[in-house]
LOBAVO-921494 format. One record per residue (C-alpha): residue in three letters; x, y, z; residue number from 1. Coordinates in nm, 4 decimals. Layout:
// residues N
(ALA,(X,Y,Z),NUM)
...
//
This chain:
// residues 328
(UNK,(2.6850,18.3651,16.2439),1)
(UNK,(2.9638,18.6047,16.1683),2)
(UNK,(3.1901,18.3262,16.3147),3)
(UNK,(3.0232,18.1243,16.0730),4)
(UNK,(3.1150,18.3297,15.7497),5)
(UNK,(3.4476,18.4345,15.8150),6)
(UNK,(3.4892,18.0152,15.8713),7)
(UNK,(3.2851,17.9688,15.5345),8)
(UNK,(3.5313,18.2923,15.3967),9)
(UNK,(3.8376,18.1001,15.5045),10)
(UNK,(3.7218,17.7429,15.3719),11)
(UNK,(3.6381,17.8840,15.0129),12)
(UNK,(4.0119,18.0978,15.0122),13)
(UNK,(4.2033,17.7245,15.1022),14)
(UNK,(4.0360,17.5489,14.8582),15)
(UNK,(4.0848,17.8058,14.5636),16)
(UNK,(4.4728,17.8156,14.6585),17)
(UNK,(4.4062,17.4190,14.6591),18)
(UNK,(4.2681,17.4350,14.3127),19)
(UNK,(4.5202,17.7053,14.1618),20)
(UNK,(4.8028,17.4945,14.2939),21)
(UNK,(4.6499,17.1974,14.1353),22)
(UNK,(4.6138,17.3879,13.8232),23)
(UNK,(4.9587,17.4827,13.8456),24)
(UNK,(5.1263,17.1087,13.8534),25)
(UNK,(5.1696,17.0446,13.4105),26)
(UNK,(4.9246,16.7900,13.2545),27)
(UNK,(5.1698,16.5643,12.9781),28)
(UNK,(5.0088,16.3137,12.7511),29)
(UNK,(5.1524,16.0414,12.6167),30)
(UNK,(5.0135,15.9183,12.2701),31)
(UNK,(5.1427,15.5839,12.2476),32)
(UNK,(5.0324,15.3113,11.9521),33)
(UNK,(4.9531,15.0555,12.1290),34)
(UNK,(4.8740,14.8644,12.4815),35)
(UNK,(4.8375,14.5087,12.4008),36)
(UNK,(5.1560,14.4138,12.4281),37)
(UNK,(5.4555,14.3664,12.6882),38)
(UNK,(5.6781,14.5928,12.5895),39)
(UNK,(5.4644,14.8904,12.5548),40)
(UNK,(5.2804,14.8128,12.8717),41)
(UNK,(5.6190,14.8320,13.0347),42)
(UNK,(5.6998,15.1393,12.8576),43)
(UNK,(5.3790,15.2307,13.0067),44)
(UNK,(5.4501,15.1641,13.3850),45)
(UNK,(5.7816,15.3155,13.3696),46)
(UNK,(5.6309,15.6340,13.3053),47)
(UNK,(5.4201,15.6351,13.5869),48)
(UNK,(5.6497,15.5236,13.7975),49)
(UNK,(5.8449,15.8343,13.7206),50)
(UNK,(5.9676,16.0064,14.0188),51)
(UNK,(5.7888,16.3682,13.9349),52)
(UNK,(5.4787,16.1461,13.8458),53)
(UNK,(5.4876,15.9839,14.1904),54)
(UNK,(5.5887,16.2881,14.4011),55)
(UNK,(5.2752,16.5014,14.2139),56)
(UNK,(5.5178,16.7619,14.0384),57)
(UNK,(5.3293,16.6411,13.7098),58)
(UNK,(5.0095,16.4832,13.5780),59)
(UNK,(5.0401,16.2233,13.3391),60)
(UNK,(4.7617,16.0529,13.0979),61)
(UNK,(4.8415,15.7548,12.8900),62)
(UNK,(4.6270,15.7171,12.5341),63)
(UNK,(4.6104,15.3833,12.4312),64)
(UNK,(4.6577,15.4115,12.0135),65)
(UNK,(4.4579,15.1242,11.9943),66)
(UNK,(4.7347,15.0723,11.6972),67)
(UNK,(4.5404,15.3447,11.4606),68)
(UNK,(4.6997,15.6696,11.3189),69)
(UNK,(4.3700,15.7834,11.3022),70)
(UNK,(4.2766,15.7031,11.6919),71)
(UNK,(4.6078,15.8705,11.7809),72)
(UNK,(4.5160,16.1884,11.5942),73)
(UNK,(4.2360,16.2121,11.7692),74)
(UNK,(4.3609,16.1652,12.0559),75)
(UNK,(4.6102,16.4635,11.9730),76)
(UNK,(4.3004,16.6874,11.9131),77)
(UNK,(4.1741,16.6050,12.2681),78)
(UNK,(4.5106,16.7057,12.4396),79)
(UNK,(4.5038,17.0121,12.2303),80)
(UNK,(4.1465,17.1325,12.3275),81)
(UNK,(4.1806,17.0354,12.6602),82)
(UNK,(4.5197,17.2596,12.7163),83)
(UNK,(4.8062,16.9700,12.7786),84)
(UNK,(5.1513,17.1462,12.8314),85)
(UNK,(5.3150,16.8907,12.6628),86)
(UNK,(5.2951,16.5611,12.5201),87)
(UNK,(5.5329,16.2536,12.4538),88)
(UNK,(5.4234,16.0545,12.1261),89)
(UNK,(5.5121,15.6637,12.0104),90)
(UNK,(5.3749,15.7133,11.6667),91)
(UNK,(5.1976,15.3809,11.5032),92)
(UNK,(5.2911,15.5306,11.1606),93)
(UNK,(5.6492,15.7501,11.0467),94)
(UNK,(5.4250,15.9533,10.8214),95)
(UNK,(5.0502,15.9573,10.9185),96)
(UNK,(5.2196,16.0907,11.2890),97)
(UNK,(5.3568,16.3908,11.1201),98)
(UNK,(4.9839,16.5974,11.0811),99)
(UNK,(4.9305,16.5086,11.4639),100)
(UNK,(5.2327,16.6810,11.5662),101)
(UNK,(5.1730,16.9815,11.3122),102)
(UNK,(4.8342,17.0544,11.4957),103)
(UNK,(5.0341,17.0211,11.8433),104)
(UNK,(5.2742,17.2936,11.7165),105)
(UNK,(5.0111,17.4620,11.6256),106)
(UNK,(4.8463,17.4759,11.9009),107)
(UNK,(5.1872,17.5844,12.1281),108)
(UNK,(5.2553,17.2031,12.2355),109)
(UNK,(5.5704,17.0478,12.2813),110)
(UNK,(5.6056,16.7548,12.1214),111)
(UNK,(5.8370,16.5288,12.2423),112)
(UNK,(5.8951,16.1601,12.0289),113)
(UNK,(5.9922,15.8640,12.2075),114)
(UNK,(6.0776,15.4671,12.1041),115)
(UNK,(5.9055,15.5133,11.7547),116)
(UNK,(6.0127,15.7504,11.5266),117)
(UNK,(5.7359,16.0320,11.3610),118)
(UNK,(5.8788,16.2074,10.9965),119)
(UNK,(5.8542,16.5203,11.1309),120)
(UNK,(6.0866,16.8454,11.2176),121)
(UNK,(5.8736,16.9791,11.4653),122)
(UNK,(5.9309,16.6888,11.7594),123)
(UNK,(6.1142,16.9363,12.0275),124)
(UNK,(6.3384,16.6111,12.1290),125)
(UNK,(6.3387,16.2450,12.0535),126)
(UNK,(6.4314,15.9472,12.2998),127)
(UNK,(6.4432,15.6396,12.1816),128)
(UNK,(6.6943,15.3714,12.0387),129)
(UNK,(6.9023,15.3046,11.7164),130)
(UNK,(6.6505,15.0545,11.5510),131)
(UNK,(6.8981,15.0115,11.2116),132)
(UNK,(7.1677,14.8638,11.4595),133)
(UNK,(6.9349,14.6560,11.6367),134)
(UNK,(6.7885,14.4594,11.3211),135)
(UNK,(7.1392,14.4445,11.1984),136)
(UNK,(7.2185,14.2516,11.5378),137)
(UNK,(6.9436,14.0079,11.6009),138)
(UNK,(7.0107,13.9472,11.2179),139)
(UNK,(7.3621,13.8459,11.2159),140)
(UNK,(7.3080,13.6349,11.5111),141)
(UNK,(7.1038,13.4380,11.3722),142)
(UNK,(7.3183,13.4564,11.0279),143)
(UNK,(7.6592,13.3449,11.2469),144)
(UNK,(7.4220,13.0320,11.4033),145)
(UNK,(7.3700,12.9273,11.0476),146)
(UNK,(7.7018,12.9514,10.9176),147)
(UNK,(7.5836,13.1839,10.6208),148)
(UNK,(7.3808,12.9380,10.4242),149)
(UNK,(7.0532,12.8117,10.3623),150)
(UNK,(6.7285,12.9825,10.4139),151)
(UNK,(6.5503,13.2590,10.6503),152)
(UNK,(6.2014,13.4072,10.7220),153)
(UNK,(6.1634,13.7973,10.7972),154)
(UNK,(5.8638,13.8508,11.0398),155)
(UNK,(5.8500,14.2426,11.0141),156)
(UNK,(5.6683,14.4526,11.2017),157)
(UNK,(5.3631,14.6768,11.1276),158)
(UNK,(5.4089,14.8012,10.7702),159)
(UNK,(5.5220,15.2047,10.7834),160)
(UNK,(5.5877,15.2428,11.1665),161)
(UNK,(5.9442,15.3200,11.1920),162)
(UNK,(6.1194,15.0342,11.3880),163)
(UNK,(5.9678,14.7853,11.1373),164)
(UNK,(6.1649,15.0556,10.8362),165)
(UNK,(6.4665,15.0590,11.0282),166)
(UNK,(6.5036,14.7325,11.2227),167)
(UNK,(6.4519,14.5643,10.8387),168)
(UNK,(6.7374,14.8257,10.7213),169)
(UNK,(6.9445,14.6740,10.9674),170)
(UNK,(6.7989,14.2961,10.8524),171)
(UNK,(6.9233,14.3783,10.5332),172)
(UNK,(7.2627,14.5101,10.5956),173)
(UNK,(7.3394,14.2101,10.7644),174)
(UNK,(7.2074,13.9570,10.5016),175)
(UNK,(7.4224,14.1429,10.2198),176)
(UNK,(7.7200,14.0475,10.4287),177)
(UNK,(7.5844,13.6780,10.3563),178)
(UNK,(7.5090,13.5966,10.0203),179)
(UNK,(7.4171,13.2047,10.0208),180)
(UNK,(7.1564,13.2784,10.2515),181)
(UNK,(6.7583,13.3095,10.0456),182)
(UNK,(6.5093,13.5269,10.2265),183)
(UNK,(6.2113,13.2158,10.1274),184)
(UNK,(5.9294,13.4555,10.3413),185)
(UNK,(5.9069,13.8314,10.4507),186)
(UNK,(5.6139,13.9531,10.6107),187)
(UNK,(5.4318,14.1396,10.8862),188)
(UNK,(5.2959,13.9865,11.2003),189)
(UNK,(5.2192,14.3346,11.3615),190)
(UNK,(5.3948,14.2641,11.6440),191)
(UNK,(5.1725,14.0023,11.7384),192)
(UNK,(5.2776,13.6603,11.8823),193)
(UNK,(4.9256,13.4716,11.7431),194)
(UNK,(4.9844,13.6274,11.3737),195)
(UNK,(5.3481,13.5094,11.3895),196)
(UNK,(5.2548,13.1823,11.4310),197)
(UNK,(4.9963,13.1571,11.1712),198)
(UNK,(5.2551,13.2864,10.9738),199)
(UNK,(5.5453,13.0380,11.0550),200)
(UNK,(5.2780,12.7521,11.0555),201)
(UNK,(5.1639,12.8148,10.7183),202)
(UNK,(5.5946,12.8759,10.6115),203)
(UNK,(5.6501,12.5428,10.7440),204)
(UNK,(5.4180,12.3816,10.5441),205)
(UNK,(5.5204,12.5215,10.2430),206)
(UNK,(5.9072,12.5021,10.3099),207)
(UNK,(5.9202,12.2851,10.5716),208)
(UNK,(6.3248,12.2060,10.6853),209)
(UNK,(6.4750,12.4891,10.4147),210)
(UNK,(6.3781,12.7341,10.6606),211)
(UNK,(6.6977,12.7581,10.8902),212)
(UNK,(6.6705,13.0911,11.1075),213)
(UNK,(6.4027,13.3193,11.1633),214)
(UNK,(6.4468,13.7113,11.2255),215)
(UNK,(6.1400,13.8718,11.4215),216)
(UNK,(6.1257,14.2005,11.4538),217)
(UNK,(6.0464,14.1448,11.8155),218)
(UNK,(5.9889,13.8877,12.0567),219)
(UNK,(5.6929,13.8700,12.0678),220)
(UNK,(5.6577,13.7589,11.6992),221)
(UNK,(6.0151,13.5583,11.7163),222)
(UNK,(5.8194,13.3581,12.0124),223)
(UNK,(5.4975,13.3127,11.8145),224)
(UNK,(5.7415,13.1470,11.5626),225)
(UNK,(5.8619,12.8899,11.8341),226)
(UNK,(5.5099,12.8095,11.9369),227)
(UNK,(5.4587,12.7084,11.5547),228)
(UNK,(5.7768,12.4945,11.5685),229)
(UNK,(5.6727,12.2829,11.8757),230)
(UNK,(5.3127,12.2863,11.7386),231)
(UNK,(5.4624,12.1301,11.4087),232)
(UNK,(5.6892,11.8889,11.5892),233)
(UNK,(6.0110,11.9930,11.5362),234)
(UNK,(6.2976,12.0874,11.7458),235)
(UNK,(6.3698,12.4253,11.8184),236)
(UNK,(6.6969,12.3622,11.8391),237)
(UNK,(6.6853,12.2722,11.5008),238)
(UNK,(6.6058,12.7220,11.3930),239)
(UNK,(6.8372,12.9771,11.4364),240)
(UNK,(6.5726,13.2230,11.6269),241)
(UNK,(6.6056,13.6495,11.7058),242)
(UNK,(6.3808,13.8670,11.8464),243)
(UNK,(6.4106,14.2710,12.0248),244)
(UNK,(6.2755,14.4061,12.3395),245)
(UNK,(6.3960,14.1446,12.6318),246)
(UNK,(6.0272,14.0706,12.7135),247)
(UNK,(5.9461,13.8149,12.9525),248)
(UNK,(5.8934,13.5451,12.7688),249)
(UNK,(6.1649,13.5906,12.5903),250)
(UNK,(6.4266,13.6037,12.8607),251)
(UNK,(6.2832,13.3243,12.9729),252)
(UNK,(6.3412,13.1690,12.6390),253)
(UNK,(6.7300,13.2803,12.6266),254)
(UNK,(6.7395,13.1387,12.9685),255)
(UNK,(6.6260,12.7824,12.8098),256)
(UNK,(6.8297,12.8396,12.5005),257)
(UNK,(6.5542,12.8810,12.2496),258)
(UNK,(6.6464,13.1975,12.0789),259)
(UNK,(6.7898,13.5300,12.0979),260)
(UNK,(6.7503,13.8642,12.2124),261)
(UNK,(6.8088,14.2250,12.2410),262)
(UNK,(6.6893,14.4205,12.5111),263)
(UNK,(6.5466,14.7241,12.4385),264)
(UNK,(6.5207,14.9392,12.7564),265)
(UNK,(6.1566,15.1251,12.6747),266)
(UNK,(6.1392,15.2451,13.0695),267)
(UNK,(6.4727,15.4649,13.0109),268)
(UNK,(6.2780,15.5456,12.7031),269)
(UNK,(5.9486,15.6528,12.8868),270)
(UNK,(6.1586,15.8527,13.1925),271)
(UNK,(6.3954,15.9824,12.9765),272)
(UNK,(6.1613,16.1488,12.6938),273)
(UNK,(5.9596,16.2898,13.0513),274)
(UNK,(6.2255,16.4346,13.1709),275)
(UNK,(6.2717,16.5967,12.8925),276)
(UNK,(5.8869,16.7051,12.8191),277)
(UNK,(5.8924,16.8794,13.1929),278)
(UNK,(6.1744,17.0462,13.1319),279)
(UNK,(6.0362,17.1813,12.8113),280)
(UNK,(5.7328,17.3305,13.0368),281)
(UNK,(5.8919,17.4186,13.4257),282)
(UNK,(6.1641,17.6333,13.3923),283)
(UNK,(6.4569,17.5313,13.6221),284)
(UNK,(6.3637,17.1704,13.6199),285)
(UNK,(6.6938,16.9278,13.6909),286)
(UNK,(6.5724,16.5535,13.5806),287)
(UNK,(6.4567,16.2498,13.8460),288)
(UNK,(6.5073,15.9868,13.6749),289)
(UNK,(6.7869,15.7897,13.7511),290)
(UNK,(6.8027,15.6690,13.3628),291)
(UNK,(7.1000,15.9205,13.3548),292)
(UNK,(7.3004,15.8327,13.5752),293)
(UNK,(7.2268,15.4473,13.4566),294)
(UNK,(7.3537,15.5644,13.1058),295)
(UNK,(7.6593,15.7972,13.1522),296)
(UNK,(7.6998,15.7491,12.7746),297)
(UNK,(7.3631,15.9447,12.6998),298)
(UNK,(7.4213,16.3092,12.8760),299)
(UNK,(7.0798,16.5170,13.0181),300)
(UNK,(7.2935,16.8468,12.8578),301)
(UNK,(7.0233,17.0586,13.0195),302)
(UNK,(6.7279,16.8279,12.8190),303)
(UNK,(6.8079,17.0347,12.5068),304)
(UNK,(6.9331,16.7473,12.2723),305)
(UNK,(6.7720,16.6566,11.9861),306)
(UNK,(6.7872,16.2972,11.9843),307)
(UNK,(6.8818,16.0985,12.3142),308)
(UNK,(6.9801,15.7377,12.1947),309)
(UNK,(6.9235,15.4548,12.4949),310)
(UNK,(7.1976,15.1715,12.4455),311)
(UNK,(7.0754,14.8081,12.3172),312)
(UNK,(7.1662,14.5666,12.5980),313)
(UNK,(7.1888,14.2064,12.4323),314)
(UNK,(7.0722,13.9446,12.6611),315)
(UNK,(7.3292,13.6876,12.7214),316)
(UNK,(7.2936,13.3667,13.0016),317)
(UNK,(7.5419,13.6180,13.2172),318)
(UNK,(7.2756,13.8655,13.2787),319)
(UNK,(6.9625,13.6979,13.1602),320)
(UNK,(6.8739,13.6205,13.5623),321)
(UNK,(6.9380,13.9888,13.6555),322)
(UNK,(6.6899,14.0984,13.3944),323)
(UNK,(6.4572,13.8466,13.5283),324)
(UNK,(6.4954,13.9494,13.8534),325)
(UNK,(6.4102,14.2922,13.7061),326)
(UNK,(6.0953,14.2233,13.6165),327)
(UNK,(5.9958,14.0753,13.9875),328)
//
């Protein structure tokens, strides 16, 4: 019996250690907008295919924004009662975002902002990429294919989130260096492929072969736009197309000579703005990820930055298999 208890003694003493150690490893959260998509779902894996994710130094939990400022504030309030040490946020909405990472603050939460920005002062770091000098560059591609003249669509992204502000800044900048070229439709598809192509269906009805190139926002809604095309009957040839994020699709569609695009590199995004969020909560921490080393241009300086901006890689037929093979 005594045998018994002291066994019983030394059973209950492992697994407390057990569960303090456990208690020990930081929770993060990551409050991103939205899961339907490629890109974000990549974003997504990336992060949990983090090297301090896989070896157990952290715990991460992924809340799916369901593309709702409200959902994601919510979601904020559960990380805060539940006692997260940190959390990474892609923000559906520049503004709405900023009362979500008040309460964090609040509440003695890191904040840390990746791929979408939040209008806020509080973020502790953001990682992410220029979005101005991305829609400047999918724009004057598809400006130089045209020679300057005619007519273009604008499929924007959701109305108020940042990339869709800044990626049209950069739409804009570009089309003032062109002045013969008319803007005939400008409008959001949400990042959606299926509202794109309601969108470009119902543009080609109503300006049918005046419509010369088409800058989405991202692929996704620059490849709804070549569904529409082919569902219409025309050649895509005939369309000077653009699109951001190097999704899979869409390489394959640079690969066939469809369209354009700019590859946005969301898993540097995801490591990098982790990397910086554990830093923020173990003392000593040196970062895993080998997104630094990848990007010699974008120093770790100790995770301390304020903004850390991942290079836009354009995707070109020269690389366009690499990235494919990438995604194997």
């Amino acid at each position: 019996m005594t045998k018994l208890l002291k066994t019983m003694t030394l059973a209950a003493a492992f697994m407390g250690s057990t569960a303090a150690i456990a208690q020990d490893v930081p929770r993060i959260g990551a409050a991103v907008y939205g899961l339907n998509a490629e890109f974000m779902q990549l974003w997504a894996a990336a992060l949990e295919q983090h090297p301090a994710v896989v070896e157990g130094k952290v715990n991460v939990t992924i809340f799916d924004g369901r593309y709702d400022a409200l959902v994601q504030q919510e979601q904020f309030e559960t990380m805060i009662t539940q006692g997260f040490d940190a959390i990474i946020f892609v923000p559906i909405d520049i503004e709405a975002g900023a009362t979500a990472v008040q309460a964090a603050h609040d509440a003695g939460i890191p904040v840390v902002g990746s791929n979408t920005r939040v209008n806020s002062d509080l973020l502790l770091s953001y990682v992410g990429s220029d979005d101005v000098q991305s829609g400047y560059m999918e724009a004057r591609y598809v400006l130089d294919q045209i020679g300057c003249e005619g007519g273009v669509v604008i499929i924007e992204g959701p109305i108020g989130q940042s990339a869709q502000i800044e990626r049209l800044e950069g739409n804009m900048q570009a089309l003032a260096e062109c002045p013969d070229v008319t803007v005939l439709e400008q409008q959001t598809a949400n990042w959606s492929r299926a509202e794109a192509q309601t969108l470009m269906e119902n543009w080609l009805t109503r300006h049918g072969d005046n419509i010369k190139g088409v800058i989405g926002q991202n692929d996704e809604m620059a490849l709804g736009a070549i569904e529409a095309i082919r569902g219409a009957g025309l050649d895509v040839n005939d369309f000077a197309i653009a699109g951001i994020d190097g999704v899979t699709d869409a390489l394959m569609a640079v690969k066939n000579g469809d369209m354009a695009s700019i590859l946005q590199d969301g898993a540097a995004q995801a490591q990098g703005a982790l990397d910086v969020a554990i830093a923020a909560v173990l003392d000593g921490y040196e970062p895993m990820s080998p997104i630094w080393e990848q990007y010699a241009d974008m120093p770790w300086n100790g995770g301390t930055d304020a903004e850390y901006n991942v290079p836009w890689t354009p995707v070109t037929a020269e690389n366009v298999d690499a990235l494919l093979e990438m995604r194997q």
